[in-house]
PADODO-191568 format. One record per atom (N, C-alpha, C): x, z, y; atom name; residue number from 1. Coordinates in steps of 0.1 Angstrom, whole numbers, plus 5000, padded with zeros to 4 digits. Layout:
PADODO-191568
east/up/north/drentor/lumvo
X/Z/Y/CA/NUM $
...
***
This chain:
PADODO-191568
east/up/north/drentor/lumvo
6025/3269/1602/N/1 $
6035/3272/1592/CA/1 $
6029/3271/1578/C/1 $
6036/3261/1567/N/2 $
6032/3262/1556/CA/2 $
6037/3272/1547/C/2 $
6036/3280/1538/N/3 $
6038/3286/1527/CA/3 $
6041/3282/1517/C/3 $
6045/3280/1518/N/4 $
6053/3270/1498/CA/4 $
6051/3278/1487/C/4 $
6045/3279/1475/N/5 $
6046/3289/1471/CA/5 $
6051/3281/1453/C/5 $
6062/3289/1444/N/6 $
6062/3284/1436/CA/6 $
6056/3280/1425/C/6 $
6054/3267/1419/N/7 $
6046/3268/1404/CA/7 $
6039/3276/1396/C/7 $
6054/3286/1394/N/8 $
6050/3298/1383/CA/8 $
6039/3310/1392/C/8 $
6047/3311/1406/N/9 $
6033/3320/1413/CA/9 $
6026/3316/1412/C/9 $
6020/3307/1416/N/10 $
6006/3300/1412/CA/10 $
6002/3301/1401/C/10 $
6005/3301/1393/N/11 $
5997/3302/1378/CA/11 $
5998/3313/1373/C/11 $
6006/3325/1382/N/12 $
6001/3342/1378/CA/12 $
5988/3342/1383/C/12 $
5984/3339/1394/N/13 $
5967/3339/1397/CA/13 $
5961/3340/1385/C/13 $
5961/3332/1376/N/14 $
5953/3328/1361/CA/14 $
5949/3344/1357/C/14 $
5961/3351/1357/N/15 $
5958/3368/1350/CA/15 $
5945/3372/1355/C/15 $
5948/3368/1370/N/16 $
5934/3375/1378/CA/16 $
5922/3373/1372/C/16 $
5919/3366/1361/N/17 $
5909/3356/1356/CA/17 $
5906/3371/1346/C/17 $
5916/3371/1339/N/18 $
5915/3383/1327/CA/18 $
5915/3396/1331/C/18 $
5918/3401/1343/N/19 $
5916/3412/1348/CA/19 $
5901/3412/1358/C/19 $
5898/3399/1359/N/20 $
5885/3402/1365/CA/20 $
5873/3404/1352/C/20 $
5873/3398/1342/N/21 $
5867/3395/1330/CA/21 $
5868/3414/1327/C/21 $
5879/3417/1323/N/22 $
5875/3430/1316/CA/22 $
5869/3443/1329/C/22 $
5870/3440/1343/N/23 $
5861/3445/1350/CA/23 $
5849/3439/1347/C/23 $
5846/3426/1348/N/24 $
5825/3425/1346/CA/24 $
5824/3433/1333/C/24 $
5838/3431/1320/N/25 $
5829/3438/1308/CA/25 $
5830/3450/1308/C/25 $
5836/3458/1320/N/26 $
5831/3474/1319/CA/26 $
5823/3476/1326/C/26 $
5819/3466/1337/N/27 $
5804/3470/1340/CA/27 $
5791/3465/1338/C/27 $
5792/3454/1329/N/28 $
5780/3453/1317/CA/28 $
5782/3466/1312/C/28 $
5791/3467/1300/N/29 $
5789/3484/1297/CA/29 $
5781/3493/1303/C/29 $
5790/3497/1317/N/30 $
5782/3507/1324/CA/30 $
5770/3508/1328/C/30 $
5765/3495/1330/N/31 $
5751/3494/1338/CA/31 $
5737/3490/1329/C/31 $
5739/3483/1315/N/32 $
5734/3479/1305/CA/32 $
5738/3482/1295/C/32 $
5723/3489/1288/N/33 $
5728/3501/1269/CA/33 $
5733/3482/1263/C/33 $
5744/3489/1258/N/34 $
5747/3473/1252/CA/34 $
5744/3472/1233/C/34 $
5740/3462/1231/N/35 $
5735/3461/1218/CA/35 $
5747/3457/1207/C/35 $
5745/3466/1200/N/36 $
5755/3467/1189/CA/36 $
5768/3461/1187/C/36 $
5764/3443/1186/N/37 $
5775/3438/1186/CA/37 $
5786/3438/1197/C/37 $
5781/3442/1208/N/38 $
5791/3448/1220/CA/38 $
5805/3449/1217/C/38 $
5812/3458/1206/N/39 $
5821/3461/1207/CA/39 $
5829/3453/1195/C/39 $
5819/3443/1190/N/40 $
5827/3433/1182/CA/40 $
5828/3421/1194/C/40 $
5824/3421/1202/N/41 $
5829/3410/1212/CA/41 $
5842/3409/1216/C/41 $
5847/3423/1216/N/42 $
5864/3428/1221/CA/42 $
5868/3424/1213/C/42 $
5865/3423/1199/N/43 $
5875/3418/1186/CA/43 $
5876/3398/1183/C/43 $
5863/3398/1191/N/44 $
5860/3385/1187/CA/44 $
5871/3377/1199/C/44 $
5873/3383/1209/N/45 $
5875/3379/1223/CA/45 $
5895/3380/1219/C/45 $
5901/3392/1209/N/46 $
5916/3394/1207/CA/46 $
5912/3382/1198/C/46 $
5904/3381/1187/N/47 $
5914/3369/1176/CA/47 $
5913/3352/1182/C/47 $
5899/3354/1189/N/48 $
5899/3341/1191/CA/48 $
5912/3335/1202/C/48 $
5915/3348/1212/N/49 $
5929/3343/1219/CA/49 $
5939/3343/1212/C/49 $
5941/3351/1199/N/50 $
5954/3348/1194/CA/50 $
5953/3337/1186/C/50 $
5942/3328/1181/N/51 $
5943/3316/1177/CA/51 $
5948/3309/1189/C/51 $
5937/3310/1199/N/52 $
5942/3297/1209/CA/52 $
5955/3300/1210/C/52 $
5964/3314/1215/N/53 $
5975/3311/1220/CA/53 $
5985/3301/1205/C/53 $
5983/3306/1195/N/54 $
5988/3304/1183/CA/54 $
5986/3284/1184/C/54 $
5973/3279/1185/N/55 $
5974/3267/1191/CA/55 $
5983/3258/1200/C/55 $
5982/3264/1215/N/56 $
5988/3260/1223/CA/56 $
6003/3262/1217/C/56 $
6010/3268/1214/N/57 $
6022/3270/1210/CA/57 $
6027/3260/1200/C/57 $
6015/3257/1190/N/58 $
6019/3245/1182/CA/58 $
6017/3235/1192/C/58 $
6011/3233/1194/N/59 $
6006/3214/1206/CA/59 $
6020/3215/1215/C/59 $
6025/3227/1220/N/60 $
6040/3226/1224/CA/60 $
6048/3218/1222/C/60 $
6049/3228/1206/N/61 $
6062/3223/1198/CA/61 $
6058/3206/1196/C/61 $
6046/3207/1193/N/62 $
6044/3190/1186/CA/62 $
6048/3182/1195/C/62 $
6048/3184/1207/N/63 $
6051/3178/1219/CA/63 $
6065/3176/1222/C/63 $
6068/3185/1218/N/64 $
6086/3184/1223/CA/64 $
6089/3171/1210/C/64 $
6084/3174/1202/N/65 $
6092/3171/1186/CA/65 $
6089/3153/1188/C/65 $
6071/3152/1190/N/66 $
6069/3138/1192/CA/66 $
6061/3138/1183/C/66 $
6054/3148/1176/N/67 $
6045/3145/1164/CA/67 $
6024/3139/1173/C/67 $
6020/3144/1164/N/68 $
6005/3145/1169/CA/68 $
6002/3154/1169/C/68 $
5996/3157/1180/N/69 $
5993/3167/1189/CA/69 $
5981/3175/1185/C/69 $
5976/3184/1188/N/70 $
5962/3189/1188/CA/70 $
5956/3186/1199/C/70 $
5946/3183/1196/N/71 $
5933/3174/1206/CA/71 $
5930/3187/1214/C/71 $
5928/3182/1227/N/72 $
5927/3191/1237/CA/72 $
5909/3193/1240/C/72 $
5900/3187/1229/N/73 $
5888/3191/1227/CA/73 $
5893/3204/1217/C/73 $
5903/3208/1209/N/74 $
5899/3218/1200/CA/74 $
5908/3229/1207/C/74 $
5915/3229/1218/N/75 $
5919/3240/1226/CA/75 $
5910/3244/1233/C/75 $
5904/3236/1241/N/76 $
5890/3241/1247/CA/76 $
5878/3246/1243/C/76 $
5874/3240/1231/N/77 $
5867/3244/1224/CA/77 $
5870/3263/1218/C/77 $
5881/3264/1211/N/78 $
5885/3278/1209/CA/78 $
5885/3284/1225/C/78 $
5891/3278/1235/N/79 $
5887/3291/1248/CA/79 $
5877/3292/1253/C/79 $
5868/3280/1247/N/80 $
5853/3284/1252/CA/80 $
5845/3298/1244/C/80 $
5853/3296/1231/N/81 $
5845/3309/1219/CA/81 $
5849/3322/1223/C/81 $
5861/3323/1232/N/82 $
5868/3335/1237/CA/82 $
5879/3339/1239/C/82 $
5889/3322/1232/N/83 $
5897/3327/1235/CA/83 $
5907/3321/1246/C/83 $
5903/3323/1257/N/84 $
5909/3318/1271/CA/84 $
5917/3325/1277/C/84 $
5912/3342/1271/N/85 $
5925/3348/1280/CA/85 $
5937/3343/1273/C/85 $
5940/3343/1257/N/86 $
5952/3338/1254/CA/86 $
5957/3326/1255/C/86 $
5948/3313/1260/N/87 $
5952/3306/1262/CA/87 $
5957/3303/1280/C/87 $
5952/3312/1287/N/88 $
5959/3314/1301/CA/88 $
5973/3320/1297/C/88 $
5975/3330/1288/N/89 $
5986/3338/1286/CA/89 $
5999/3329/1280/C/89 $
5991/3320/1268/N/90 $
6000/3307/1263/CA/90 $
6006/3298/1274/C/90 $
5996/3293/1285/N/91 $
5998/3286/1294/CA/91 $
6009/3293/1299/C/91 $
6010/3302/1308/N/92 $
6018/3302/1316/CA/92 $
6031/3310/1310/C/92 $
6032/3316/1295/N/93 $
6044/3316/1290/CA/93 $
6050/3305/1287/C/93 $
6043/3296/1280/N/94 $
6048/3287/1273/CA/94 $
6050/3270/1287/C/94 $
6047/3280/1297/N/95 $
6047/3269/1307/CA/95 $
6035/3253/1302/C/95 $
6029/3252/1295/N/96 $
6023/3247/1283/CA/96 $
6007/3243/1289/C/96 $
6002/3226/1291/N/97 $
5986/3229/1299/CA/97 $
5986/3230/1312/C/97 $
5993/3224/1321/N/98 $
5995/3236/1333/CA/98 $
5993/3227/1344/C/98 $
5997/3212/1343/N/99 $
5997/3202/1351/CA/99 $
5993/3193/1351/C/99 $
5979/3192/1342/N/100 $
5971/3180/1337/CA/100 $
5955/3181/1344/C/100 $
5954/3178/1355/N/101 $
5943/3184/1363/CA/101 $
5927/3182/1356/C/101 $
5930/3173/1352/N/102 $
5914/3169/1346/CA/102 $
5918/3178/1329/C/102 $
5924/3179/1328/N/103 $
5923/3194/1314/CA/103 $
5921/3208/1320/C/103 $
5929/3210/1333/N/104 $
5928/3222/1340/CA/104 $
5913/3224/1342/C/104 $
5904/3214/1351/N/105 $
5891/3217/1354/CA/105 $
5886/3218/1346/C/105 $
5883/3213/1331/N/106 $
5872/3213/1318/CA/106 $
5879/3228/1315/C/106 $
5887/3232/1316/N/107 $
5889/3246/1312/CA/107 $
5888/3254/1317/C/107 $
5889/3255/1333/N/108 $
5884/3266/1339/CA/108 $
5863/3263/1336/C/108 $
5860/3254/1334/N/109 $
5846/3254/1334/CA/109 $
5841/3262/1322/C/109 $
5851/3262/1311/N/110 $
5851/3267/1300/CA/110 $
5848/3284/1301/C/110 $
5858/3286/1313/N/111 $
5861/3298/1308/CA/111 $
5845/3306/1321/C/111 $
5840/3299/1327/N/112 $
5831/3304/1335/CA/112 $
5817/3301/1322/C/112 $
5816/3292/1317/N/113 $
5802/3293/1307/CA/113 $
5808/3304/1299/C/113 $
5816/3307/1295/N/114 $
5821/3314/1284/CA/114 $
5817/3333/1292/C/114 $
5824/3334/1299/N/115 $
5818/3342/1308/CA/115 $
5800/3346/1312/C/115 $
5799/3334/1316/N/116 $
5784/3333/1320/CA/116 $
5774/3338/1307/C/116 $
5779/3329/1295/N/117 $
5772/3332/1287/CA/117 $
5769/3347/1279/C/117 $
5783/3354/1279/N/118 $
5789/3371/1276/CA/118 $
5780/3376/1289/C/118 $
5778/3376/1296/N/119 $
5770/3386/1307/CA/119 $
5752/3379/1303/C/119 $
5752/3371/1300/N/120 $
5734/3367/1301/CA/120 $
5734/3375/1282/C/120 $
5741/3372/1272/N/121 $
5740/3378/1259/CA/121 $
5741/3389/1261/C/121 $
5746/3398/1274/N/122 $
5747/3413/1271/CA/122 $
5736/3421/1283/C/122 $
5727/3411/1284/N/123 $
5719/3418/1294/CA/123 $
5702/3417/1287/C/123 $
5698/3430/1290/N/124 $
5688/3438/1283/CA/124 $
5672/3428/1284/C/124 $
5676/3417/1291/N/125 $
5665/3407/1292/CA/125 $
5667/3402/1280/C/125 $
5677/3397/1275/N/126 $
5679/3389/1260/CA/126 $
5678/3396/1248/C/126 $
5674/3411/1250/N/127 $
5673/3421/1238/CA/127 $
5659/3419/1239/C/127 $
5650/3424/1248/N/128 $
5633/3421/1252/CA/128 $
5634/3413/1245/C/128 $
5637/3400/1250/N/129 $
5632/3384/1246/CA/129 $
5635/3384/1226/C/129 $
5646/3384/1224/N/130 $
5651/3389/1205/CA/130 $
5639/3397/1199/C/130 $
5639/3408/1203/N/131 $
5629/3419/1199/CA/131 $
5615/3411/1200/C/131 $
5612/3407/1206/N/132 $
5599/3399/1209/CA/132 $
5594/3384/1197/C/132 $
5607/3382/1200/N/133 $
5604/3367/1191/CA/133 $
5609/3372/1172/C/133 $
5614/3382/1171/N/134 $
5617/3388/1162/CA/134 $
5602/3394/1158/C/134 $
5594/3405/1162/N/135 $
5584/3407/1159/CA/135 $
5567/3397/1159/C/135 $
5571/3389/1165/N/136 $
5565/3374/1169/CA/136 $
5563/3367/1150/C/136 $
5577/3370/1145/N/137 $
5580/3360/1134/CA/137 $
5575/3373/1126/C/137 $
5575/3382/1124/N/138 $
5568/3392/1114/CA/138 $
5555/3391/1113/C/138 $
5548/3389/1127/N/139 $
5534/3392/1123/CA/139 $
5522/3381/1121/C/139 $
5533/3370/1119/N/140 $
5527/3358/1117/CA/140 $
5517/3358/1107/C/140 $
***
């Protein structure tokens, strides 16, 4: 027996993306003293999604209208800096990105270095290594 399942369900999965993200970032938190900038990452992480979503929303409209579009290196690029969750949240409001499979994959890849990269920056090996190459350049 197949399951059919519709479009739009399928692309609520995406949430799971942003609800698994703010579980790994409360357990970096919890498990590693996190260094300072920590809690501008949360800020960095809201504006850069309300750019991207603010993006995707124009590339929409341009779309419907027939203009030129925004290059889908510079949507990717913003959800690679952070802001992915709002561009999943643009996606599947705006229905918007959703069915272009070779854009789909470069963006989920996005949103795993983007990730990957937030967990290796917030782990206490890259504070050693900083501190190190930091006092390294002092006592030259």
């Amino acid at each position: 027996m197949v399951i059919a399942r519709s479009r739009r369900a399928a692309g609520r999965g995406s949430y799971l993306a942003i609800a698994v993200f703010a579980g790994v970032y409360l357990a970096v938190a919890a498990y590693w003293p996190q260094p300072p900038w920590a809690l501008w990452a949360l800020g960095l992480y809201l504006v850069a999604s309300l750019i991207c979503f603010g993006l995707y929303a124009t590339d929409k409209r341009r779309a419907r209208n027939g203009s030129w579009r925004v290059p889908e290196r510079t949507l990717l690029f913003w959800g690679f800096l952070g802001g992915w969750p709002g561009a999943i949240v643009a996606q599947q409001v705006l229905r918007h990105k959703t069915q272009k499979t070779s854009f789909r994959t470069a963006f989920w890849i996005t949103v795993v270095l983007n990730v990957g990269l937030f967990v290796a920056l917030s782990s206490p090996a890259v504070d050693r290594v900083t501190t190190r190459a930091v006092q390294a350049l002092f006592t030259l």
